[in-house]
ZAKOLFI-175666 format. One record per residue (C-alpha): y, z, x; residue number from 1. Coordinates in Angstrom, 3 decimals. Example, Ala and Ser with C-alpha at 12.3 -4.5 7.8 and 13.67 -1.06 7.14 Angstrom:
2
c2->-4.500&c3->7.800&c1->12.300&num->1
c2->-1.060&c3->7.140&c1->13.670&num->2
END
This chain:
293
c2->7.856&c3->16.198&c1->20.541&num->1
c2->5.390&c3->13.297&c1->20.912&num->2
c2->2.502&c3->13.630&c1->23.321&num->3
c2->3.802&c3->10.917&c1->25.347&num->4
c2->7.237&c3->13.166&c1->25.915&num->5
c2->5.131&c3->15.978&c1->26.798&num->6
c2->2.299&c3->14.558&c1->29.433&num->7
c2->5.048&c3->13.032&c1->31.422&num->8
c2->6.223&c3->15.084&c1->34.054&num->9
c2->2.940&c3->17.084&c1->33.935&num->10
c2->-0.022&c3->17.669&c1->36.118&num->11
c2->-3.465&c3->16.363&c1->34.369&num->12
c2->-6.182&c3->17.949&c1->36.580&num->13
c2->-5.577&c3->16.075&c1->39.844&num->14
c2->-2.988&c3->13.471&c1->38.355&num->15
c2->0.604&c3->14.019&c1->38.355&num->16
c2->1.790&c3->11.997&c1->35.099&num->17
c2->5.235&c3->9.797&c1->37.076&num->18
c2->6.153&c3->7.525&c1->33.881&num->19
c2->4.915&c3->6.361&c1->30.655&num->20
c2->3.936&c3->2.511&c1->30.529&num->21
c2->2.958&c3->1.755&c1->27.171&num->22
c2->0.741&c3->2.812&c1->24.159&num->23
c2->-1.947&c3->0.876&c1->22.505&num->24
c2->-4.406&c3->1.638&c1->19.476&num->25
c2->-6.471&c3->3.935&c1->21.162&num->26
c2->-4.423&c3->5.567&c1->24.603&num->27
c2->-1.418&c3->6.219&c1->26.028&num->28
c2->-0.927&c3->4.413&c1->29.446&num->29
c2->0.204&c3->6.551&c1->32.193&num->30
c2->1.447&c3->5.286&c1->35.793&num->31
c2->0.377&c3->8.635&c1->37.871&num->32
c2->0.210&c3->10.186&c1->41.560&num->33
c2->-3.297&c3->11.066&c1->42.340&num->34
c2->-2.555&c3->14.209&c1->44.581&num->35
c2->-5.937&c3->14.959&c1->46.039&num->36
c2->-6.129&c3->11.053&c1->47.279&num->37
c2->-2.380&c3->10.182&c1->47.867&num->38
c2->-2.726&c3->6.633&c1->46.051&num->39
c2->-1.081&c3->5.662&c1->42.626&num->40
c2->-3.619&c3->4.962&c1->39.815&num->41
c2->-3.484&c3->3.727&c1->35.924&num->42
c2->-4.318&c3->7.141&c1->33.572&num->43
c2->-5.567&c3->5.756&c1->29.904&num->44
c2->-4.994&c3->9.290&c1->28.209&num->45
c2->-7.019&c3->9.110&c1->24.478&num->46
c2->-4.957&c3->9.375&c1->21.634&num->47
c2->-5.289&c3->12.768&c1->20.218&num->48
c2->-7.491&c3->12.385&c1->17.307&num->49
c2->-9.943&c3->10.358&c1->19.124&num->50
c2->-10.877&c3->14.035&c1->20.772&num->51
c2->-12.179&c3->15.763&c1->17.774&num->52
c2->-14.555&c3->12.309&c1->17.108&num->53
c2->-17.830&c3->13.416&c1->19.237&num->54
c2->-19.217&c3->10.091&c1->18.629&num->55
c2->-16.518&c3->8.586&c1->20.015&num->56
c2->-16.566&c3->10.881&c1->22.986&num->57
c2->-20.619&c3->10.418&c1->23.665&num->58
c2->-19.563&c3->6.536&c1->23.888&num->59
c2->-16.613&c3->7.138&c1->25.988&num->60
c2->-18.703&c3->8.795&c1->28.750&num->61
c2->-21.234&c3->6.214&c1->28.379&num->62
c2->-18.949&c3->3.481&c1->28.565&num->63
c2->-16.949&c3->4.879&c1->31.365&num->64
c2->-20.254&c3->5.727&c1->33.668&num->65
c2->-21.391&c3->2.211&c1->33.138&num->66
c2->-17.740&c3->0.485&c1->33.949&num->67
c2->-17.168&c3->2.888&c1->37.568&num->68
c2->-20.891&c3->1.189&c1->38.778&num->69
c2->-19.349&c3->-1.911&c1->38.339&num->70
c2->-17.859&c3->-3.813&c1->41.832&num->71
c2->-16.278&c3->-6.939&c1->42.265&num->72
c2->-12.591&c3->-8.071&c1->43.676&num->73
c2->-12.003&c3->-9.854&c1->39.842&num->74
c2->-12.519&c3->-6.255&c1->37.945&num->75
c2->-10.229&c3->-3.163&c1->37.761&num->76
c2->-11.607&c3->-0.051&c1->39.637&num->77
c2->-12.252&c3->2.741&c1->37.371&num->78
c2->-11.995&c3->5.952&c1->39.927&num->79
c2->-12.813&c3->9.155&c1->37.131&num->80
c2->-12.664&c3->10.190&c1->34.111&num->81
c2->-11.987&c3->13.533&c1->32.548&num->82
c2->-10.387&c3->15.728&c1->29.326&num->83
c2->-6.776&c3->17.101&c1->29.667&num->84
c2->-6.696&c3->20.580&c1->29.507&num->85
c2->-5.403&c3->22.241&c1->26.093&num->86
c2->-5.463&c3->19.115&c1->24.261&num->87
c2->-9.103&c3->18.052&c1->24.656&num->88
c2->-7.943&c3->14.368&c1->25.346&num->89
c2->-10.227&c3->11.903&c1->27.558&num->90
c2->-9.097&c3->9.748&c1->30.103&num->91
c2->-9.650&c3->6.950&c1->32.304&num->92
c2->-8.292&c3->7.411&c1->35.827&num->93
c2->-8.157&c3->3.115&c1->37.112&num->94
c2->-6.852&c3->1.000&c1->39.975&num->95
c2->-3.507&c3->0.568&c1->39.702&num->96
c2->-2.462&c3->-3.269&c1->39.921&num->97
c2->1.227&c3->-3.944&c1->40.983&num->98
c2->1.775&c3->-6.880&c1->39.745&num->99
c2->2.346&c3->-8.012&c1->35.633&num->100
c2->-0.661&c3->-9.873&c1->33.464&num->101
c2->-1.672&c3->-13.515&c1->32.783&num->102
c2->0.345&c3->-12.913&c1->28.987&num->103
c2->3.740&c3->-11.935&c1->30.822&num->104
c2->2.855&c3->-15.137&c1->33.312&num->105
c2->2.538&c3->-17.369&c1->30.368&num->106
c2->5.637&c3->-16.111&c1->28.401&num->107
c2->7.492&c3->-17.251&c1->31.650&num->108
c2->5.864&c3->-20.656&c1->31.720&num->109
c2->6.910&c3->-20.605&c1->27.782&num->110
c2->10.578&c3->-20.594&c1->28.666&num->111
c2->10.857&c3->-22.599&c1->31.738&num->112
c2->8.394&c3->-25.259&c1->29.331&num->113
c2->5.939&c3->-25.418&c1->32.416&num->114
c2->2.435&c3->-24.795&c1->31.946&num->115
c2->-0.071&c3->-24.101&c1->35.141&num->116
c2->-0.878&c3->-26.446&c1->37.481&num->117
c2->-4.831&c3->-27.292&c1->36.958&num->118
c2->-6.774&c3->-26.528&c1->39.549&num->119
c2->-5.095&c3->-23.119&c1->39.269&num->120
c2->-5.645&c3->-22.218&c1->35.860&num->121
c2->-9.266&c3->-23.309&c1->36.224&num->122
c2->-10.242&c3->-21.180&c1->39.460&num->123
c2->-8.591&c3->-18.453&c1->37.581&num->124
c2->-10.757&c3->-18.875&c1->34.856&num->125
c2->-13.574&c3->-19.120&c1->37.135&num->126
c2->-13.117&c3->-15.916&c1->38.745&num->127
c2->-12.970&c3->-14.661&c1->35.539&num->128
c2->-16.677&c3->-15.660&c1->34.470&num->129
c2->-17.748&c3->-14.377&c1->37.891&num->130
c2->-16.338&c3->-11.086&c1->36.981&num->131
c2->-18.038&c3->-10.984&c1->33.292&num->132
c2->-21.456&c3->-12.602&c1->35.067&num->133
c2->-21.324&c3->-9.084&c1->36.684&num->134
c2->-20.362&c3->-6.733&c1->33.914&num->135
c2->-22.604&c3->-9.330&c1->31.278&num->136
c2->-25.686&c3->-8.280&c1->33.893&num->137
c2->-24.568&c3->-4.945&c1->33.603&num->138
c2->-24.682&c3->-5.010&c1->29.611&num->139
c2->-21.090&c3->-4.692&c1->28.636&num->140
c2->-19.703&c3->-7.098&c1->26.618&num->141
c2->-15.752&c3->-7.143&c1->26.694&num->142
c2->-14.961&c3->-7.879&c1->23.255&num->143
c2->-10.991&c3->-7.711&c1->23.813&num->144
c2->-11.143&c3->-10.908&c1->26.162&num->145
c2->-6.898&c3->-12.016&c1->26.093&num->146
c2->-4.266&c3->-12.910&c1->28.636&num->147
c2->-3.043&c3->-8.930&c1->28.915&num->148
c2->-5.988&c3->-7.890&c1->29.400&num->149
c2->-6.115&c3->-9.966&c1->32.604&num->150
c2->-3.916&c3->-8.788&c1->35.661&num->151
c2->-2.250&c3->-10.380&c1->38.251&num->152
c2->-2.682&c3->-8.855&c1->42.149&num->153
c2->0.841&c3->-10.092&c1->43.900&num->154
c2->-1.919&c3->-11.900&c1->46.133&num->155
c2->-2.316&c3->-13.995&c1->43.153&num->156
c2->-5.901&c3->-12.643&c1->42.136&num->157
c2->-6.732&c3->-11.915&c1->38.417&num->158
c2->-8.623&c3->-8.892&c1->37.913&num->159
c2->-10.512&c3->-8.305&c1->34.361&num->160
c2->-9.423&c3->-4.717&c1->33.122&num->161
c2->-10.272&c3->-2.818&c1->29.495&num->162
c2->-14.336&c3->-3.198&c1->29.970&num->163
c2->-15.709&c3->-1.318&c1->27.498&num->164
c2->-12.737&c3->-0.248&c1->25.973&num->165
c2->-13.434&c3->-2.169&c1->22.600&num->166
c2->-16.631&c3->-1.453&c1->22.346&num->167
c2->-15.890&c3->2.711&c1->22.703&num->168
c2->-13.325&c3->1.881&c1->20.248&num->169
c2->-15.444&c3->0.089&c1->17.444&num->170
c2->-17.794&c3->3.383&c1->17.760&num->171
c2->-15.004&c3->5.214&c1->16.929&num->172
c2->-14.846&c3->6.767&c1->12.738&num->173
c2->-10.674&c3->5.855&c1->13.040&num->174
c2->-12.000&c3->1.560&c1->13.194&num->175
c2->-14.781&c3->1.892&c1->10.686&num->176
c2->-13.463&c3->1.139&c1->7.585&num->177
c2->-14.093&c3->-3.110&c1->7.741&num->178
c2->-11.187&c3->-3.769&c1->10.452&num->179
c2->-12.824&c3->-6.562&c1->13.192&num->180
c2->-11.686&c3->-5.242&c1->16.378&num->181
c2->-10.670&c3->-7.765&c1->19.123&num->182
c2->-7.761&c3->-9.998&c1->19.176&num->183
c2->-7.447&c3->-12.923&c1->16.574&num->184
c2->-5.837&c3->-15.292&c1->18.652&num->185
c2->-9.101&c3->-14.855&c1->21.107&num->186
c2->-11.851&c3->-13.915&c1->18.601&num->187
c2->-14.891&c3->-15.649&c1->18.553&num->188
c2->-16.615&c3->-16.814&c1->15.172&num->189
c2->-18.876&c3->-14.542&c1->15.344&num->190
c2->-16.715&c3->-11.276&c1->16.006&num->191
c2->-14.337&c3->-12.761&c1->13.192&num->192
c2->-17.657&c3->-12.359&c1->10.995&num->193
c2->-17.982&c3->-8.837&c1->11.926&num->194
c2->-21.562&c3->-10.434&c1->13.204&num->195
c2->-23.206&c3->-9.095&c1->16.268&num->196
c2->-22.109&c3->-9.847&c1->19.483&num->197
c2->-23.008&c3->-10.685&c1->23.063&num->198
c2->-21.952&c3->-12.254&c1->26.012&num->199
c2->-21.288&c3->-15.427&c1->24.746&num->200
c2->-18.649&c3->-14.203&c1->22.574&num->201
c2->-16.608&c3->-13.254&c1->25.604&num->202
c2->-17.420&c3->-17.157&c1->26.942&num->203
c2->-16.061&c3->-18.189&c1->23.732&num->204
c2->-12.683&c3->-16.043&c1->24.454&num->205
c2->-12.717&c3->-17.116&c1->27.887&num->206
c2->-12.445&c3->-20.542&c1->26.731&num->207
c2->-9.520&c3->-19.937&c1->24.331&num->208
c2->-7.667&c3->-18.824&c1->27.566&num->209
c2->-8.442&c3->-21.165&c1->29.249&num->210
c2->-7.548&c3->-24.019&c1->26.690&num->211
c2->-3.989&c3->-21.573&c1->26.312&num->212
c2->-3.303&c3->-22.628&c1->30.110&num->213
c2->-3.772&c3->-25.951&c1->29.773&num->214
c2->-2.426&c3->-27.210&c1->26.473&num->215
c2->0.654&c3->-24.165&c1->26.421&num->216
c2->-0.532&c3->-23.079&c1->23.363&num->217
c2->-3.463&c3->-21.484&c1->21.936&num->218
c2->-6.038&c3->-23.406&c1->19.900&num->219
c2->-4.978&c3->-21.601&c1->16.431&num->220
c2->-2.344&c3->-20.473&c1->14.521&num->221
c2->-1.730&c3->-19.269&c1->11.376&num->222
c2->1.046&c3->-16.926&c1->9.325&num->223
c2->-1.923&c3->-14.164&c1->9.235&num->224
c2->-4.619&c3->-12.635&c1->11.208&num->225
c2->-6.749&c3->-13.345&c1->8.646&num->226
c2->-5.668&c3->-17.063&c1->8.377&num->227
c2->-6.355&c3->-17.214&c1->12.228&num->228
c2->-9.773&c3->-15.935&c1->12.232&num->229
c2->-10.557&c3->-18.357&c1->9.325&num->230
c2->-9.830&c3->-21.118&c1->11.752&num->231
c2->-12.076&c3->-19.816&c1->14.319&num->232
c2->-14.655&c3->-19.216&c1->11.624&num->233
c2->-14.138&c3->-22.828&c1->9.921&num->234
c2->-12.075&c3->-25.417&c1->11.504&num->235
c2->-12.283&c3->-27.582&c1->14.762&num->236
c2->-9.093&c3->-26.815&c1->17.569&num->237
c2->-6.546&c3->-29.642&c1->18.320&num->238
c2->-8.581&c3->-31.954&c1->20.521&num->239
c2->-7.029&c3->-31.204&c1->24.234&num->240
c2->-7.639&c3->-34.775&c1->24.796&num->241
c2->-4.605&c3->-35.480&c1->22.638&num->242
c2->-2.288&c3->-32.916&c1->24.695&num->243
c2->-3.493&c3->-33.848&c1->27.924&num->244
c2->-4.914&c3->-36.774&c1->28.670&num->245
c2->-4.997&c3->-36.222&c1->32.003&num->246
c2->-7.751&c3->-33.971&c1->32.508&num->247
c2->-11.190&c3->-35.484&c1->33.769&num->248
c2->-14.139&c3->-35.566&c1->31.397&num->249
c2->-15.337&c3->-32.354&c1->33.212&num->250
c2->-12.686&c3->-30.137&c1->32.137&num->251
c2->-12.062&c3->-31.589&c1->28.437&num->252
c2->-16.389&c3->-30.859&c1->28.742&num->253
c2->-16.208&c3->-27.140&c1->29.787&num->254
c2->-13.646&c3->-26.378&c1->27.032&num->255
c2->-15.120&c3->-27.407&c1->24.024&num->256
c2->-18.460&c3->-26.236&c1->25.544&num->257
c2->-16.981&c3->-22.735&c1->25.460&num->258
c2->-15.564&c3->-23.046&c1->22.277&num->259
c2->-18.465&c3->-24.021&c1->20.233&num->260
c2->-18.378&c3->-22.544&c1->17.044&num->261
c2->-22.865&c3->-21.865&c1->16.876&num->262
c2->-23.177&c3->-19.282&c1->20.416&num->263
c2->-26.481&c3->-21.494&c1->21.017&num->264
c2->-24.163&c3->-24.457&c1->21.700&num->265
c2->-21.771&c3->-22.487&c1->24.544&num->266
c2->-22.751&c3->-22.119&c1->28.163&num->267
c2->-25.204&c3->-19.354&c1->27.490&num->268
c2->-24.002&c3->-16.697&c1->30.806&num->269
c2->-20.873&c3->-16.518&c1->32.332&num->270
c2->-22.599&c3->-17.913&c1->35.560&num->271
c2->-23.383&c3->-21.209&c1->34.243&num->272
c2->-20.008&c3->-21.565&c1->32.997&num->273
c2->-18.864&c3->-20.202&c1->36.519&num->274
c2->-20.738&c3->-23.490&c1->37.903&num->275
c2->-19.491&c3->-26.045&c1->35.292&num->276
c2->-15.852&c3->-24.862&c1->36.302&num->277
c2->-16.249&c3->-25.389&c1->39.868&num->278
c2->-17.345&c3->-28.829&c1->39.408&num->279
c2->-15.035&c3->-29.361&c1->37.090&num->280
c2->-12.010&c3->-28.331&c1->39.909&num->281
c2->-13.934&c3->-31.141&c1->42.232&num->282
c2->-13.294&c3->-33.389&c1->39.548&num->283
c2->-9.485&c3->-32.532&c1->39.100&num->284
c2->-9.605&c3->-32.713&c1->42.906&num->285
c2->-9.403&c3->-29.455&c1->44.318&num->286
c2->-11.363&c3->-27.210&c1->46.199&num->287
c2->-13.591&c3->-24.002&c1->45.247&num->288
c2->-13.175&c3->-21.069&c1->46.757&num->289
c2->-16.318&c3->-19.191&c1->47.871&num->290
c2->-16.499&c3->-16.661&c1->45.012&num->291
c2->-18.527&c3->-13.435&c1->45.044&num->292
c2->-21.848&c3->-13.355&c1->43.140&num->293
END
């Protein structure tokens, strides 16, 4: 029996384990009853060979202390963390979010041939940078920055979940063997260098999103991961001038800003880019929202 077969159905601590939602490269995700509260949350259980790597675990805790202190409407709440009994595992008690991500959003724009409407995908975007301003002040740097890793509240809100998570798992012995952890599609330069990284990285990720919702398409494509990150290494993306010629200076600005290839060249916080987007939606002709600082 898999571990996933046997959590579900069980009691973890104060968790009752209701159904088993998916399983990534690092944790099984668990849809659970917190009995002590009476709410639903999100349990990220470890995978079971992370538990026997302590310097994995040290980072974990870390990680996890750091990401609960964070609070903002436009990031997931992490509630606890703790070890399942027996198996040693570590896990990440979160807000559960009932409605799907920005990636299932845009597979449904795919097929209808629709992309967002412009003012919408940029105060997304925006509320996104406020929400790494915060966790950039807070020194965590996402690393994993990609449409599923942004949630949709049924209100309509996108709220920023997996802080930290990349960075607990690049401390980890199981991803140090030369793999680049992050997403290729989303990688910046730098991270496809295996170069240090900051907060600017994230900005650079940011921006691939955001040139996703407005062109349709991400910026590169190859028939590797490798060839990918070469591209975001090397070459320059498809002008979005070309795709859509209807977006004021402003916008077509912010984009390429974002997706400089030298970090010196981006918006250098997630704040200023936070600005240059809401001018930018005064220039497409819509209105900014008040946004939390």
């Amino acid at each position: 029996m898999t571990q996933t077969v046997k959590l579900t159905g069980q009691v973890v601590n104060q968790y009752r384990i209701v159904q088993h939602i998916a399983r990534g490269g690092m944790a099984d995700v668990y849809l659970a009853d917190d009995t002590s509260l009476g709410r639903q949350v999100i349990l990220k259980v470890m995978l079971p060979l992370l538990a026997q790597d302590e310097q994995f675990l040290t980072r974990f805790r870390r990680e996890a202390r750091a990401t609960a202190q964070l609070n903002h409407p436009n990031i997931v709440q992490v509630y606890s963390t703790g070890t399942v009994p027996n198996t040693g595992q570590p896990y990440l008690a979160m807000q559960y979010i009932r409605g799907g991500s920005l990636q299932q959003t845009l597979v449904t724009l795919l097929q209808q041939d629709q992309i967002l409407q412009t003012t919408t995908a940029l105060n997304l975007i925006r509320q996104m940078a406020g929400a790494l301003d915060v966790a950039h002040r807070a020194g965590i740097v996402h690393r994993d920055l990609k449409p599923s890793n942004i949630l949709l509240h049924p209100n309509g809100t996108p709220i920023l979940t997996d802080l930290g998570i990349a960075s607990v798992s690049a401390a980890s012995r199981l991803t140090r063997t030369g793999d680049v952890m992050g997403t290729p599609h989303y990688m910046s330069p730098e991270q496809a260098s295996g170069r240090p990284l900051d907060g600017r990285s994230d900005i650079y990720s940011l921006g691939v999103i955001l040139y996703e919702l407005l062109a349709g398409s991400v910026p590169f494509h190859g028939d590797s991961p490798l060839a990918v990150l070469h591209q975001h290494v090397y070459e320059v993306p498809p002008p979005l001038r070309g795709i859509r010629p209807d977006l004021t200076p402003l916008t077509l600005q912010v984009v390429e800003r974002c997706l400089a290839k030298d970090p010196a060249q981006r918006f250098q916080t997630a704040a200023e880019l936070s600005d240059a987007i809401g001018q930018a939606i005064q220039a497409e002709g819509g209105l900014v929202p008040y946004q939390m600082p």
